[in-house]
Structures are given as structure tokens and as C-alpha cells.
N, C-alpha and C positions, 0 to 999 in steps of 0.2 A: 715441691716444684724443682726440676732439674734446671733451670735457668737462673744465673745470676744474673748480678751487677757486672759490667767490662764485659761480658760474654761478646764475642764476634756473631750476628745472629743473620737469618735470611727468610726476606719475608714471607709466606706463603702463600696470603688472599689478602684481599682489599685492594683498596684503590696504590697501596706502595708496594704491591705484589714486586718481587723478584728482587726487591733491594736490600743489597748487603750496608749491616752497618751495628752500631755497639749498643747495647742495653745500656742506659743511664740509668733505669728504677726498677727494682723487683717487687713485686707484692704479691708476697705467699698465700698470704691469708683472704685474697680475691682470685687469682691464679691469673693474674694481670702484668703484665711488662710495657715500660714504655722503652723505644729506641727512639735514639737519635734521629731527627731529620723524616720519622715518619710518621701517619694517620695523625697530622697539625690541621690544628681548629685556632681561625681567628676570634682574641677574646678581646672584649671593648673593655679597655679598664680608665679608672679614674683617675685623673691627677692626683698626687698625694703631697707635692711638695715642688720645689722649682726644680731638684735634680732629677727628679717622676714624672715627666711631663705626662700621662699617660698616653692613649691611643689605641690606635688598634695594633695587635702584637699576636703572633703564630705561636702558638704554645703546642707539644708533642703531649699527645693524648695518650691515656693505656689503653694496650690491645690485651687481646687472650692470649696467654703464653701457647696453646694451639696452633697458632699464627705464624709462629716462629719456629725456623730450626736452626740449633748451633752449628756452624761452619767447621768443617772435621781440619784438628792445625796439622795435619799431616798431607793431606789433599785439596784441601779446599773446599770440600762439594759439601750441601747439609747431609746430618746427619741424625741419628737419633743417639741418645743417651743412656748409659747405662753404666754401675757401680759393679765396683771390685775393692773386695778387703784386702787390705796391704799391712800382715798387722793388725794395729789395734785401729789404724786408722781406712777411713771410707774416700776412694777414690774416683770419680767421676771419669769414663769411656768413651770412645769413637764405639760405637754400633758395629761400623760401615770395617774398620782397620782395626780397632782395638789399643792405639792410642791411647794413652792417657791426656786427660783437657788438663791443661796447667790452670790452680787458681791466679787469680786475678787478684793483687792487691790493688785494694781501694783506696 
């Protein structure tokens, strides 16, 4: 999956269609990403404790990394992804410019 964790991303469908904003979770092994602030489902949870009061709480669901395109850091616009070897090491691309996506420390 070309999407991380930090990635700048932009929605493509669903109900948060067109909204720019950050990946908080990756999951490879479903080909699933949650971002920030999108496709939120209220969940009824239980009090656990006095500092827990429970309630109802907007929790960000995962979408299909589909969904999503990485924001090109050179222009702004999405883009699609693609690797260049630099070396021994694997570098992640603008499509669109040819950029290089800086990682993202977590």
C-alpha cells in the first residue's frame, strides 16, 4: 500500500468527498486508512469509571485507501504514487511532478 501514517491525503467519494486532511492509521493487511475528521460513526460506549463518563462519541472509521489521494508537496493537487530507487534505498513519487514525498516521522 502506497499510503502511510502523516500522509497529507484528499478524499475522493463518500459522504467527505473533497476533504483534505492527515492519515492517522494505515492498515496494510486490509488496504484500509483512517483520516482525520472523516467517514465518523457515532459509538454508544459505556461508562468505565468516573474519569469515563461514557456517551455518545464520533469515532473516524476506515476507509479503502481507493478513497484517497496523496496531496502532490510540490503543488498541492492529488496525485498518484510511484517509486524510484535511489541507491539501495526505495523512494516514494509525485506521478503528476516527480517529486519526491518526504517520509513522515511518527
Amino acid at each position: 500500500m502506497k499510503i502511510r501514517k502523516g500522509d497529507r491525503v484528499k478524499v475522493l467519494s463518500g459522504k467527505d468527498r473533497n476533504t483534505e486532511s492527515v492519515v492517522t492509521a494505515a492498515f496494510p493487511a486490509t488496504g484500509k486508512v483512517t483520516v482525520d475528521g472523516c467517514n465518523t460513526a457515532s459509538r454508544h460506549t459505556k461508562a468505565r469509571s468516573a474519569e469515563d463518563p461514557g456517551g455518545i462519541i464520533d469515532v473516524d472509521m476506515p476507509m479503502d485507501a481507493s478513497n484517497v489521494a496523496i496531496i502532490s508537496p510540490s503543488d498541492g493537487k492529488p496525485t498518484r504514487v510511484g517509486y524510484k530507487l535511489d541507491g539501495d534505498r526505495k523512494i516514494r513519487i509525485c506521478k503528476r511532478t516527480g517529486a519526491e514525498i518526504p517520509e513522515v516521522d511518527e
